[in-house]
VOBA-1610 file (N, C-alpha, C; in pm, whole numbers, padded with zeros to 5 digits, always signed):
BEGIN
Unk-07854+06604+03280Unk-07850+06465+03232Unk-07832+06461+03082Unk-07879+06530+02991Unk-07907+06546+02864Unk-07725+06596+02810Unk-07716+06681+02908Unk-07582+06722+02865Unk-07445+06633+02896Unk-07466+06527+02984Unk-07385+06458+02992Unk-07384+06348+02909Unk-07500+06310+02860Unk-07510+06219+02731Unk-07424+06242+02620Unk-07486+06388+02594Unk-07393+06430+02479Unk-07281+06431+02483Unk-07217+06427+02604Unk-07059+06471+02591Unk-07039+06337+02586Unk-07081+06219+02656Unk-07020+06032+02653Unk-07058+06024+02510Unk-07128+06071+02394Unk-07184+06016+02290Unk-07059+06128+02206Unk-07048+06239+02214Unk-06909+06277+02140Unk-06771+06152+02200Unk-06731+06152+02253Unk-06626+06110+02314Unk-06646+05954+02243Unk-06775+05856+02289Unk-06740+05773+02172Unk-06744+05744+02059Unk-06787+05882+01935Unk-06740+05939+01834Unk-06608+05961+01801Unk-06531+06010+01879Unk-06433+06020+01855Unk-06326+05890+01868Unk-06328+05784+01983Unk-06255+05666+01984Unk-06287+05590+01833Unk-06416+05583+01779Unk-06415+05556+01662Unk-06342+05583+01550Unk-06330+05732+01522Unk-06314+05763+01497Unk-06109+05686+01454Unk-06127+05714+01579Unk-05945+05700+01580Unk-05916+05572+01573Unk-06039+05440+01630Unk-05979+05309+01597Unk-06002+05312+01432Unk-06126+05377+01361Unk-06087+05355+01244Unk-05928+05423+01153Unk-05908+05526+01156Unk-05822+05618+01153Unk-05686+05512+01156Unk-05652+05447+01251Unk-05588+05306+01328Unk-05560+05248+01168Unk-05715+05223+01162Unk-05695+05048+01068Unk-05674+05115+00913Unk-05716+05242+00866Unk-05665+05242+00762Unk-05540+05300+00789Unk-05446+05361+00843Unk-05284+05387+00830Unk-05226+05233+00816Unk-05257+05120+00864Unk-05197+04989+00883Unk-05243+04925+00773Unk-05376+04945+00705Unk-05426+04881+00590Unk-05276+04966+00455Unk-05290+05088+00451Unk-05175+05150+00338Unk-05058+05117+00399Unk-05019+05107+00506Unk-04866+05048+00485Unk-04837+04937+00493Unk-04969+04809+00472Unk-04932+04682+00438Unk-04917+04692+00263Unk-05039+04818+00199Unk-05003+04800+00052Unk-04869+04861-00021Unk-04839+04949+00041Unk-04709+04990+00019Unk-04557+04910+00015Unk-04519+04870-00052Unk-04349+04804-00028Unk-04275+04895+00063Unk-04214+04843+00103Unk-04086+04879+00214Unk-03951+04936+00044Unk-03882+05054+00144Unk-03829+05055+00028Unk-03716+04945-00037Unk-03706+04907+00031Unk-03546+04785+00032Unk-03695+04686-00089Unk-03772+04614-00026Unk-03820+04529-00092Unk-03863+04616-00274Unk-03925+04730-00260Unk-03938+04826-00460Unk-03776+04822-00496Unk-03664+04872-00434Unk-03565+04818-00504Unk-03540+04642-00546Unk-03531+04591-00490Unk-03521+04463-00504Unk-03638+04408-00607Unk-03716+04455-00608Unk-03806+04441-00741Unk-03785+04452-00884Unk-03719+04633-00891Unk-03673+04661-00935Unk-03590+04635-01055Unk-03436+04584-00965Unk-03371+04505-01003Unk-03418+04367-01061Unk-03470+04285-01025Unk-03507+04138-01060Unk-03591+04216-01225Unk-03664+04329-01194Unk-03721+04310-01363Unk-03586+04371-01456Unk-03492+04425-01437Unk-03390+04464-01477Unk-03348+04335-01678Unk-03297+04371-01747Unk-03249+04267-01802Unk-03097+04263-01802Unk-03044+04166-01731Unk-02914+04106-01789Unk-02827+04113-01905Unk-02757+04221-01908Unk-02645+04187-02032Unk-02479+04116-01982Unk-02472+04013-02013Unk-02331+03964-01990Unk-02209+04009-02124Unk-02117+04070-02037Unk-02016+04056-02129Unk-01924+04039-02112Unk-01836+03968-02177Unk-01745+03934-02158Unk-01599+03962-02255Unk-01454+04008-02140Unk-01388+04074-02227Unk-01254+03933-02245Unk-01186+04009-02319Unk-01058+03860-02368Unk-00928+03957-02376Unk-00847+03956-02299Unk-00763+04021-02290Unk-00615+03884-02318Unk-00540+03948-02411Unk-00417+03873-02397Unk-00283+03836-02283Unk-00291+03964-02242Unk-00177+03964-02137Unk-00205+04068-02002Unk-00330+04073-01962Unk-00335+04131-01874Unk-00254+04187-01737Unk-00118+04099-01707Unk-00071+04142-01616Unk+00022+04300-01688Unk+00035+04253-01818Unk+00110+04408-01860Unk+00014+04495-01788Unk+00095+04664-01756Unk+00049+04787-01717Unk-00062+04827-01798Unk-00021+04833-01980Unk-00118+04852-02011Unk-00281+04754-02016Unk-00296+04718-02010Unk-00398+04618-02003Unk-00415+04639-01880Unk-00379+04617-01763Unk-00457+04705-01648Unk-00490+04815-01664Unk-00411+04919-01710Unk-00512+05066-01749Unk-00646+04982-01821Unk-00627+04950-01922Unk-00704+04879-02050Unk-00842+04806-01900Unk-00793+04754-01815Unk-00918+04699-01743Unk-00998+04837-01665Unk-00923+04872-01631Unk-00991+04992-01528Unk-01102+05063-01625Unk-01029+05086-01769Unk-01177+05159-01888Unk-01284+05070-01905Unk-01242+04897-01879Unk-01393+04836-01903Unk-01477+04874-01774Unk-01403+04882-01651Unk-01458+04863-01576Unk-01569+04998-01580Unk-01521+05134-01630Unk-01573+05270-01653Unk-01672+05222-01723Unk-01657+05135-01860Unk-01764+05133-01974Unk-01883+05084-01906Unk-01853+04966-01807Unk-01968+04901-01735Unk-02080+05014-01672Unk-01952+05077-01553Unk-02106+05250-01588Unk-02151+05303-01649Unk-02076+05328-01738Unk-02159+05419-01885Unk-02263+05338-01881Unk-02238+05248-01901Unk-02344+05124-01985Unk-02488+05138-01914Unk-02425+05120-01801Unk-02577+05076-01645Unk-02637+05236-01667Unk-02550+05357-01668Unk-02598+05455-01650Unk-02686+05532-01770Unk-02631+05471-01914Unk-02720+05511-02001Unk-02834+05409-02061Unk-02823+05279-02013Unk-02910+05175-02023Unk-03010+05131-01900Unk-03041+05258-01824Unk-03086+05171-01707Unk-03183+05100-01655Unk-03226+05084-01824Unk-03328+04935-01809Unk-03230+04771-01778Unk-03128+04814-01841Unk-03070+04763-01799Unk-02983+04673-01673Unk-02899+04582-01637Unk-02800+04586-01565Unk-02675+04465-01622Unk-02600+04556-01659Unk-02456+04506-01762Unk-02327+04454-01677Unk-02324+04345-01696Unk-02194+04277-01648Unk-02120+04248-01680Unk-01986+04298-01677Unk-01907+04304-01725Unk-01759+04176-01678Unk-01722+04078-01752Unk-01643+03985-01689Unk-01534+03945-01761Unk-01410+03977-01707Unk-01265+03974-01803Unk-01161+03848-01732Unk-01110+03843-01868Unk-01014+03704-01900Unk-00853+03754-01910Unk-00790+03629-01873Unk-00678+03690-01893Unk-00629+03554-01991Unk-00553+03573-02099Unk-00508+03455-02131Unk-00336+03395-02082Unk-00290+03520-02055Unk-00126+03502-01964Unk-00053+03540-02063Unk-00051+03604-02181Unk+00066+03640-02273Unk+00044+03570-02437Unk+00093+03679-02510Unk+00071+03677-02678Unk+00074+03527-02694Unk+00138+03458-02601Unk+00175+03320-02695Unk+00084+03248-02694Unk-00031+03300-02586Unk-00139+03154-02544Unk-00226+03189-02617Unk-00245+03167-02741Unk-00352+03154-02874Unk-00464+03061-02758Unk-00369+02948-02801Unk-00511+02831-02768Unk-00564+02885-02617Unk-00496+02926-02572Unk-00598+02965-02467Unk-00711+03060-02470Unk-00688+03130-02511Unk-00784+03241-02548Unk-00899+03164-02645Unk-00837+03079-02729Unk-00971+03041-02793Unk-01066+02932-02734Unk-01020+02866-02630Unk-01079+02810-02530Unk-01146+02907-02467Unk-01093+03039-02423Unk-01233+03112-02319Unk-01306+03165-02435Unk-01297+03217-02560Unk-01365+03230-02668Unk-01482+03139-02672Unk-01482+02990-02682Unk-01572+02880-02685Unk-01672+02949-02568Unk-01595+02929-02471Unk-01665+02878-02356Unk-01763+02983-02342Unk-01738+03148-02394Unk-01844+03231-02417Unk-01888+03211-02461Unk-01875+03124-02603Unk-02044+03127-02706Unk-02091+03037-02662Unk-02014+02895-02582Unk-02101+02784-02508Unk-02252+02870-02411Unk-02193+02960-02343Unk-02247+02981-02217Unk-02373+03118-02280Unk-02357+03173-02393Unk-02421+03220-02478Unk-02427+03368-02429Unk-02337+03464-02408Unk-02290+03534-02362Unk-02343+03653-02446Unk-02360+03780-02411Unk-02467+03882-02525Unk-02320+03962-02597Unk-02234+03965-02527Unk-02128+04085-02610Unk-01979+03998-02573Unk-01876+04016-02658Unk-01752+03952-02638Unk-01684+04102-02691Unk-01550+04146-02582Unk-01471+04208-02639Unk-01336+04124-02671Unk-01273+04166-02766Unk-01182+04065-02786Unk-01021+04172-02847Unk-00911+04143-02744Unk-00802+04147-02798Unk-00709+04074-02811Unk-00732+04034-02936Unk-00660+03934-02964Unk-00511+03877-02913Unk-00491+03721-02850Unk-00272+03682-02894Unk-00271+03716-03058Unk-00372+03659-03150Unk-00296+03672-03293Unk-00408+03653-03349Unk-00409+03779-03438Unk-00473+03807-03525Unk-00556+03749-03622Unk-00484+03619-03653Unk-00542+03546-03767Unk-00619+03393-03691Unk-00558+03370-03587Unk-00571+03226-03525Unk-00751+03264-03448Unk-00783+03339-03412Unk-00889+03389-03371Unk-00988+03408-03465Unk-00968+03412-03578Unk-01090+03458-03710Unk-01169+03333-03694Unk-01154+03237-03702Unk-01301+03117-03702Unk-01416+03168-03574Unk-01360+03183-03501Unk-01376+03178-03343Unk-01487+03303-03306Unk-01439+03397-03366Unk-01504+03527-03390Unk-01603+03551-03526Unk-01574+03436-03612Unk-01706+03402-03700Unk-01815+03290-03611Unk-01770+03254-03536Unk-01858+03127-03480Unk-01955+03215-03405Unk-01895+03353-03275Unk-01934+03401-03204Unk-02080+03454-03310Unk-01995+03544-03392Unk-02137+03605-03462Unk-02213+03523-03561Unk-02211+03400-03586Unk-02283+03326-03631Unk-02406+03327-03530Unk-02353+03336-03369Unk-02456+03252-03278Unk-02490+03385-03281Unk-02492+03514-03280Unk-02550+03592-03288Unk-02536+03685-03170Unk-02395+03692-03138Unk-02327+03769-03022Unk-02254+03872-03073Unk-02259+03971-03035Unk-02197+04135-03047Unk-02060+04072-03010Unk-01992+04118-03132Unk-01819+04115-03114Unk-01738+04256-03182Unk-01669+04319-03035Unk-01625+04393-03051Unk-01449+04374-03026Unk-01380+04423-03190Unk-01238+04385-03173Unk-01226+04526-03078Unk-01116+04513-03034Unk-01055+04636-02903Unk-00906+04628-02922Unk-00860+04687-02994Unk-00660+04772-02957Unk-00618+04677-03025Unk-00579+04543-03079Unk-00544+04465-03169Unk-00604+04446-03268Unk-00597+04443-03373Unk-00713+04412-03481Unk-00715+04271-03475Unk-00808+04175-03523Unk-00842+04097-03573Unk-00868+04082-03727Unk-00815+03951-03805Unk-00843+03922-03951Unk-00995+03906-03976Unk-01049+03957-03942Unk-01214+03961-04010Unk-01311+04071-03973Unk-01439+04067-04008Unk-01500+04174-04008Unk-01570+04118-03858Unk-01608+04247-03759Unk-01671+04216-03624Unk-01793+04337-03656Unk-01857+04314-03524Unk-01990+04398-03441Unk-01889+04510-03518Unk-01794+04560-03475Unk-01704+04720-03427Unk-01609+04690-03390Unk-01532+04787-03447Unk-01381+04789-03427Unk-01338+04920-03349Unk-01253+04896-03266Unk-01200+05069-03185Unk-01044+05015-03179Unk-00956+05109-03189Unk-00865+05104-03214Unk-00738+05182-03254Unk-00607+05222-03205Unk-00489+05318-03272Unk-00461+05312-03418Unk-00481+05414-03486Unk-00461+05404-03611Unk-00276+05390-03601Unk-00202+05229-03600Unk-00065+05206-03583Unk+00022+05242-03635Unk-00055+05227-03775Unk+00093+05298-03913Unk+00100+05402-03871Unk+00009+05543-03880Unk+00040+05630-03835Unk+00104+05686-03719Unk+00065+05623-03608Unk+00147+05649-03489Unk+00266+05629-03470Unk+00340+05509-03539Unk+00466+05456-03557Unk+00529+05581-03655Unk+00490+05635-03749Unk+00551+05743-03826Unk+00572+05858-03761Unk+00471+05886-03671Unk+00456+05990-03592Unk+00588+05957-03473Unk+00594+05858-03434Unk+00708+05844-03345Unk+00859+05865-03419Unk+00882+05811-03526Unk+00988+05797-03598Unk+01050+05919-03636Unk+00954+05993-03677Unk+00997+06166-03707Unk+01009+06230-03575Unk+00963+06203-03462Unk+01027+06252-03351Unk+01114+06213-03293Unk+01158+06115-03294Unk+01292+06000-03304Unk+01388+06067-03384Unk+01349+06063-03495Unk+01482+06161-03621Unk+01441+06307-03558Unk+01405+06348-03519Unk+01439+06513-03484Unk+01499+06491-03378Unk+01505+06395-03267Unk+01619+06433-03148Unk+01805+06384-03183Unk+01745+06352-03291Unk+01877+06286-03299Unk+01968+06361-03412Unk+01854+06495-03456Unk+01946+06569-03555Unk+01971+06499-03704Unk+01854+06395-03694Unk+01840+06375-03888Unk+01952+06250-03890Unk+02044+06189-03823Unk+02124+06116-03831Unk+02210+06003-03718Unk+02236+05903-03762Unk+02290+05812-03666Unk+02205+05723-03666Unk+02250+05612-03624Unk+02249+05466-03627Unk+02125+05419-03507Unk+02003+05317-03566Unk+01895+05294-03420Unk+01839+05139-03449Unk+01820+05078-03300Unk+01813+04971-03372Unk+01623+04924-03350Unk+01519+04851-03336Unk+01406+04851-03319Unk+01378+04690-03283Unk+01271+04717-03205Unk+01270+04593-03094Unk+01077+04610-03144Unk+01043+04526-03228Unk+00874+04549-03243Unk+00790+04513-03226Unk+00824+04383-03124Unk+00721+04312-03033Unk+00686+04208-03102Unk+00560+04149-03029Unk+00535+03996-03089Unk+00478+04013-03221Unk+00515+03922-03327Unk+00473+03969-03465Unk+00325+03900-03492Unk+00246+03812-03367Unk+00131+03764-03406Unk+00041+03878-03365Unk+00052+03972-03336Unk-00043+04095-03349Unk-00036+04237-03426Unk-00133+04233-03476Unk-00119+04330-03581Unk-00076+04493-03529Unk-00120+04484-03404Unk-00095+04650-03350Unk+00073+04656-03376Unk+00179+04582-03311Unk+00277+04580-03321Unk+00341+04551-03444Unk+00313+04512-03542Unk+00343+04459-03688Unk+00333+04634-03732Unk+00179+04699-03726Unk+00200+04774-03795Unk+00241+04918-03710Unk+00266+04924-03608Unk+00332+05054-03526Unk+00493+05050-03570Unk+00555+04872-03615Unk+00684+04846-03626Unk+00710+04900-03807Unk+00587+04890-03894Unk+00567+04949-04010Unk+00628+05100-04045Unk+00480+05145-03930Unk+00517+05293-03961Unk+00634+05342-03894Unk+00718+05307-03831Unk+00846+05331-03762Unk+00969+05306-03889Unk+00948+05205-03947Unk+01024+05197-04050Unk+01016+05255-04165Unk+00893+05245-04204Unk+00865+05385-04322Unk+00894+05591-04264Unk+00859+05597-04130Unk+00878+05672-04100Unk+01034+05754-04101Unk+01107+05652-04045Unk+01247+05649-04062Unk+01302+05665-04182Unk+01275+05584-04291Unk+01328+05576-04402Unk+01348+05671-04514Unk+01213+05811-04463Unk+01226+05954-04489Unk+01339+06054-04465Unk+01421+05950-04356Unk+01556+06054-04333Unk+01688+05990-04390Unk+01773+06017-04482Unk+01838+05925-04534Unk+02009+05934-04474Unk+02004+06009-04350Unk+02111+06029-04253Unk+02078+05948-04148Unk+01971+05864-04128Unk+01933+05743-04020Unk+01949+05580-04114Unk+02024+05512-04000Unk+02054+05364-04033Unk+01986+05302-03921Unk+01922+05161-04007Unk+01872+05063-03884Unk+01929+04974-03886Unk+02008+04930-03770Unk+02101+04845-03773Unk+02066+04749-03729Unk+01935+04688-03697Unk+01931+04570-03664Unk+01750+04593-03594Unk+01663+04489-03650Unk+01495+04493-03606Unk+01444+04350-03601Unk+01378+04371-03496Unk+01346+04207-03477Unk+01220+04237-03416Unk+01160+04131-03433Unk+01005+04100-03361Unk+01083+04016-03207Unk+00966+04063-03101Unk+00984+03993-02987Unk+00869+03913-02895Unk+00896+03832-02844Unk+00783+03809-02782Unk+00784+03918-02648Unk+00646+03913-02615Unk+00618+04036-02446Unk+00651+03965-02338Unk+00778+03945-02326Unk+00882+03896-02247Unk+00962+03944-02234Unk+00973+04012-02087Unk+01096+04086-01996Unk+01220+04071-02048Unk+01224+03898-02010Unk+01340+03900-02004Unk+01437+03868-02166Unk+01320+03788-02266Unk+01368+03849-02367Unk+01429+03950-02442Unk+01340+04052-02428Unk+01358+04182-02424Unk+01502+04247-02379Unk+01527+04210-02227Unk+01633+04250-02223Unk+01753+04201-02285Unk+01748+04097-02294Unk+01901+03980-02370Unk+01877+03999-02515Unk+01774+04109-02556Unk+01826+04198-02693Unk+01832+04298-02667Unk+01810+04421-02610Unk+01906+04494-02592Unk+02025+04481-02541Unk+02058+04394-02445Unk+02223+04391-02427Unk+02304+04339-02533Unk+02265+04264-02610Unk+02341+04189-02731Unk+02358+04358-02825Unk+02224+04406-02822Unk+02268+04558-02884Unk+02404+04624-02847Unk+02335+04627-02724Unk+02474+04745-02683Unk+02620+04648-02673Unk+02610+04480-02672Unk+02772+04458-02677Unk+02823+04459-02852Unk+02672+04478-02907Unk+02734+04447-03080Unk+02779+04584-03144Unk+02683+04684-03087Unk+02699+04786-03141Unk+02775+04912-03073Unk+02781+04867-02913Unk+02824+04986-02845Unk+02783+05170-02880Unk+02861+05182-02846Unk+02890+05392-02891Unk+02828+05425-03040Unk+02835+05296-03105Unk+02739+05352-03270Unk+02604+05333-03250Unk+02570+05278-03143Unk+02381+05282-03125Unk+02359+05440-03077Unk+02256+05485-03178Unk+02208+05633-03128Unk+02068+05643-03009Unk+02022+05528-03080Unk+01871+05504-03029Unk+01804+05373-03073Unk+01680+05362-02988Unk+01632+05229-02971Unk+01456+05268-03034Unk+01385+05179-03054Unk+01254+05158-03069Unk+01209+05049-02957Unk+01148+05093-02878Unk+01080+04936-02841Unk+00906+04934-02831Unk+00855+04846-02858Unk+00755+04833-02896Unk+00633+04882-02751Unk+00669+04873-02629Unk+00602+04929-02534Unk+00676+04954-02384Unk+00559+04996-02298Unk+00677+05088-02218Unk+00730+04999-02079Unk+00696+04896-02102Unk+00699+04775-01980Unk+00895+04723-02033Unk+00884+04721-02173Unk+01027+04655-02247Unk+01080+04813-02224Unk+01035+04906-02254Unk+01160+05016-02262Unk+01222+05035-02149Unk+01136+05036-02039Unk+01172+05023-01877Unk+01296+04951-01885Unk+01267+04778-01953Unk+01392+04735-01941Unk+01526+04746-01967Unk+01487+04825-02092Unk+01632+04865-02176Unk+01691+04927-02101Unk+01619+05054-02061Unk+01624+05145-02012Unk+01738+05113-01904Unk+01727+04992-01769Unk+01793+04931-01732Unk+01863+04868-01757Unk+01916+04846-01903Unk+02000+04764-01942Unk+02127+04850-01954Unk+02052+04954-02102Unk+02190+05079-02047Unk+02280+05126-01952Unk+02155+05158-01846Unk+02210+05187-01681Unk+02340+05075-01618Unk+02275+04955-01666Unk+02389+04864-01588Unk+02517+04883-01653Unk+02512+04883-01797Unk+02599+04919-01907Unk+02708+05022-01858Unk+02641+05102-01773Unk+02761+05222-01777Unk+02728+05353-01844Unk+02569+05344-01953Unk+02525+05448-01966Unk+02447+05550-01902Unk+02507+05692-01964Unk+02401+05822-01918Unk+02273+05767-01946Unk+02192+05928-01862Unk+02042+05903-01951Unk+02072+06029-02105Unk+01964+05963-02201Unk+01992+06051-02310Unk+02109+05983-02366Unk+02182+05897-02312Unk+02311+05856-02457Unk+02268+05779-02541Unk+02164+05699-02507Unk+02085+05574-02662Unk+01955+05623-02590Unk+01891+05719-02736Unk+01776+05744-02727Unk+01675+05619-02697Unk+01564+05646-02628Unk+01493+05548-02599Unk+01358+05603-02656Unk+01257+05571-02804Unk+01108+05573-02775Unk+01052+05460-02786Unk+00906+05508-02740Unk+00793+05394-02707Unk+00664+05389-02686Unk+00578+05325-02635Unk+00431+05337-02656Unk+00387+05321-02530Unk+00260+05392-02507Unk+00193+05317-02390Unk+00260+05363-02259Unk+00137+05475-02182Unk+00209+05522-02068Unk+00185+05445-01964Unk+00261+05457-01813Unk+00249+05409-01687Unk+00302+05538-01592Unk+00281+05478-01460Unk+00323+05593-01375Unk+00479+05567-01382Unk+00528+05428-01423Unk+00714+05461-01430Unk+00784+05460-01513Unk+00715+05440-01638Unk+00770+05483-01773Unk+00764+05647-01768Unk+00663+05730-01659Unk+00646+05878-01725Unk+00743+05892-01660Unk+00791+05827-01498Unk+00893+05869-01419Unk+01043+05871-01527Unk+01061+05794-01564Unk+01163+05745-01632Unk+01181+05847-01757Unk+01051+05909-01852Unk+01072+05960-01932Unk+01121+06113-01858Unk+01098+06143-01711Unk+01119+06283-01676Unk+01266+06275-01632Unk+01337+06149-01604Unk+01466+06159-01611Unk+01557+06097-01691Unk+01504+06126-01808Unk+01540+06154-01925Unk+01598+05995-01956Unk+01574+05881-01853Unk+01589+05782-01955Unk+01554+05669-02067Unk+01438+05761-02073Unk+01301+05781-02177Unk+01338+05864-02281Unk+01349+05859-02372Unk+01343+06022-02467Unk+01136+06052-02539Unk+01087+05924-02569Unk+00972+05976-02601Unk+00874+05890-02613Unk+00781+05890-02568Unk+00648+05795-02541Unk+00507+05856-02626Unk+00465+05756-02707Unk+00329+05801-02747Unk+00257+05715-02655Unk+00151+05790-02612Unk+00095+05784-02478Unk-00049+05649-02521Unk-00094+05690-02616Unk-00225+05592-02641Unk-00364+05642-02580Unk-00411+05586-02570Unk-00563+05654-02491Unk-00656+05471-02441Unk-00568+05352-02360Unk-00593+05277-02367Unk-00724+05215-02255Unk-00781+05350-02130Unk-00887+05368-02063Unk-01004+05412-02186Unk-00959+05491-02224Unk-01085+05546-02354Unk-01094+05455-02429Unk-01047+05418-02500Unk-01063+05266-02594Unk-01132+05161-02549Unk-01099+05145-02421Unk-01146+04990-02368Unk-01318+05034-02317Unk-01319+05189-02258Unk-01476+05190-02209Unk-01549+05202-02307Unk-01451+05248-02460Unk-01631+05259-02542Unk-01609+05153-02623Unk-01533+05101-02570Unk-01559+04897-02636Unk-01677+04858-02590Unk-01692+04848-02412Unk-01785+04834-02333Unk-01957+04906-02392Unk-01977+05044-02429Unk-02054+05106-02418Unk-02098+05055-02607Unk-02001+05090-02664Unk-02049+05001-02826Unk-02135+04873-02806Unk-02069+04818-02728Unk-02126+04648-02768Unk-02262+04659-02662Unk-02277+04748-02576Unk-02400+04729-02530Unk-02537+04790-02610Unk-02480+04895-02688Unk-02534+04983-02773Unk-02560+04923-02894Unk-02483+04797-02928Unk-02497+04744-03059Unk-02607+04604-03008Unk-02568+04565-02884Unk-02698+04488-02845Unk-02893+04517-02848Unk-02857+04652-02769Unk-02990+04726-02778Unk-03042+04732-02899Unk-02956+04733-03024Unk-02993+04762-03158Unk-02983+04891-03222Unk-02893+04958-03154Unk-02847+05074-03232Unk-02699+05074-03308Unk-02705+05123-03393Unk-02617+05146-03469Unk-02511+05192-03417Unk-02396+05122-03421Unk-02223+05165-03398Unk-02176+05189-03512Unk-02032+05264-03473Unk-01986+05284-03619Unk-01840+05128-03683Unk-01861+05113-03783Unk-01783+04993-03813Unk-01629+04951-03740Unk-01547+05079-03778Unk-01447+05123-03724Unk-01439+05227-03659Unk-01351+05259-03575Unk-01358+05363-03453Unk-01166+05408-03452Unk-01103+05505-03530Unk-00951+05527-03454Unk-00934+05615-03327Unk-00876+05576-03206Unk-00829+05630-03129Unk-00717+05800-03131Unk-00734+05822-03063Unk-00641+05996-03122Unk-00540+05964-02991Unk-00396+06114-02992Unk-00282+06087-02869Unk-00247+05980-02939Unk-00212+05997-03058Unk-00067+05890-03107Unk+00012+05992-03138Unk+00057+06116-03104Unk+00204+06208-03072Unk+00261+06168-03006Unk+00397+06146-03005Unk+00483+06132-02897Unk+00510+06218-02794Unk+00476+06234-02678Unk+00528+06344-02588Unk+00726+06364-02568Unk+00748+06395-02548Unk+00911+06395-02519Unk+00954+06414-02333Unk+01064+06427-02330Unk+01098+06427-02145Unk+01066+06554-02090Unk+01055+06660-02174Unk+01037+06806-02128Unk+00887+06839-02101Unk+00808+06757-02160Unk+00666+06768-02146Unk+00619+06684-02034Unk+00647+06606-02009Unk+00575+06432-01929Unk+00534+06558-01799Unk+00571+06621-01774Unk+00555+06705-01665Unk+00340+06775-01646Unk+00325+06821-01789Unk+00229+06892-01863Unk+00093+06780-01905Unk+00128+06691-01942Unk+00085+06590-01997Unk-00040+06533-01877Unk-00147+06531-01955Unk-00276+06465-01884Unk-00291+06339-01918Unk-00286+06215-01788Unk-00315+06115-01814Unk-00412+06050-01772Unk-00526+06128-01800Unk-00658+06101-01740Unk-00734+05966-01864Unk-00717+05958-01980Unk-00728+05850-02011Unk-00637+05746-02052Unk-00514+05765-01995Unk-00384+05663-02030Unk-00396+05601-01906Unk-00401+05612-01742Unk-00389+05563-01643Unk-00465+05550-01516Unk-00491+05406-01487Unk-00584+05399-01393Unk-00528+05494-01249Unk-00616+05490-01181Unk-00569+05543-01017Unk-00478+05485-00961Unk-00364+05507-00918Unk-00316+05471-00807Unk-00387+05377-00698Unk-00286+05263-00746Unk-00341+05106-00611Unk-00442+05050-00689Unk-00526+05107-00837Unk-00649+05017-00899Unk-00616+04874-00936Unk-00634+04779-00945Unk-00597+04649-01013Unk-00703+04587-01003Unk-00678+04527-01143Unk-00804+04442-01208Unk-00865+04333-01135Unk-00979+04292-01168Unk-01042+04163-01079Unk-01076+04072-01202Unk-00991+03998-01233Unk-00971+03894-01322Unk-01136+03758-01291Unk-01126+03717-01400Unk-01254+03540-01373Unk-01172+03458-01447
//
């Protein structure tokens, strides 16, 4: 009898045991978060950086490369800020000419009180109030690949004169120091093109067996573009040696203009700026002669990563020049890494 006690008196020791056992596993995983709900926490204590970029002509090639690097900078950003979470939101204004537009989404950022503005400018000078107003209110402004007329947050950017010289002397070496070229230098309300069209002309002017027979500013219009080079080739024919054009979307065109013309590749030298996947095509059959490539993914992400860095309160540097302002030529495009000139294959921007 004694022994059967003991064993009913263990046994309901032990159910105790286990209903308690029960209630605390269910007591800790009511105090515990689920993991979905600690992320979501997480995040909400996160702080918000908005930024916002201003692009002039985004449907050009370059400027889609140019988006795909903000879109990179936005990781950098999250990944070295990750108290953070940085948003990144780009404009298009539709082409150099739409000043006022751009300074309308300009407003509407400092309306909406926005922490960082990248800004490349339609024109240089029409934007300076706009970009004093921004940093009045006390918003990080970073100029990006166009300069702007005033002082910003940071500047990143192609050092132009130089690159344009750098093209020009490779321009006069294919052509053997001599013969006749004419230069196409893009819209003159931006300074990148003013001064790439600079150093092309000073560059040139070192060889005194080269003539420029004719230079004009253009607007970033196709078809502009083309109805001056054809006026070239009906004014000048067989005495044009070579061309300048200010980027590689217009050289494409020339490029086709020749072709319809009746020209080889290689008979009117062609250089230019700013790579794509069919300007390199074009430069490998030779109806390209030479492209300075730019670095317009690298530029645009540490636009992104500056202005978040200059938010946090660290120190950027005032100005920033970009490097890959050599011209590659048709024999190289082969060799040539375009790991920061070109987005992926099929990438395209997601415009607001």
């Amino acid at each position: 009898m004694k022994k059967s006690k003991i064993i009913s008196l263990v046994i309901v020791l032990a159910l105790c045991f286990a209903i308690a056992g029960c209630g605390a596993s269910n007591t800790e995983a009511e105090a515990t978060p689920a993991p979905e709900a600690a992320s979501a926490a997480e995040t909400s204590e996160k702080e918000t950086v908005n930024v916002t970029v201003l692009m002039p002509n985004a449907g050009d090639t370059y400027f889609q490369n140019k988006s795909y690097g903000y879109t990179l900078g936005e990781q950098l950003a999250n990944s070295e800020f990750p108290q953070l979470d940085v948003v990144v939101k780009m404009y298009d204004a539709g082409g150099y000419e739409y000043a006022e537009r751009q300074i309308s989404q300009m407003e509407d950022a400092i309306t909406q009180g926005v922490d960082v503005i990248i800004l490349t400018p339609c024109d240089s000078e029409a934007l300076v109030p706009y970009v004093e107003k921004a940093m009045d209110a006390g918003i990080i402004v970073i100029n990006d690949d166009i300069a702007v007329n005033c002082d910003c947050t940071s500047a990143i950017y192609e050092n132009s004169v130089r690159a344009g010289k750098l093209l020009a002397y490779r321009m006069a070496e294919s052509m053997g120091y001599e013969g006749n070229v004419c230069l196409l230098k893009g819209p003159s309300s931006g300074s990148l093109f003013v001064n790439r069209g600079q150093g092309v002309v000073e560059g040139l002017s070192a060889f005194s067996g080269i003539t420029v027979l004719d230079e004009q500013f253009q607007t970033d219009d196709v078809m502009a573009g083309m109805s001056q080079v054809e006026d070239w080739i009906q004014r000048f024919g067989d005495d044009l040696d070579a061309v300048y054009i200010h980027g590689a979307t217009q050289a494409i065109v020339a490029a086709d203009s020749l072709k319809a013309a009746g020209y080889e590749p290689g008979d009117v030298k062609i250089f230019t700026f700013d790579v794509s996947a069919e300007s390199l095509q074009y430069l490998q059959d030779g109806w390209l002669t030479g492209i300075v490539p730019a670095q317009p993914i690298k530029v645009s992400q540490n636009a992104v990563v500056y202005g978040v860095r200059a938010y946090m309160g660290q120190e950027v540097p005032a100005k920033v020049y970009s490097s890959d302002d050599y011209p590659i030529l048709s024999d190289e495009a082969e060799f040539f890494d375009t790991g920061f000139c070109m987005a992926p294959d099929g990438w395209s921007p997601k415009l607001n």
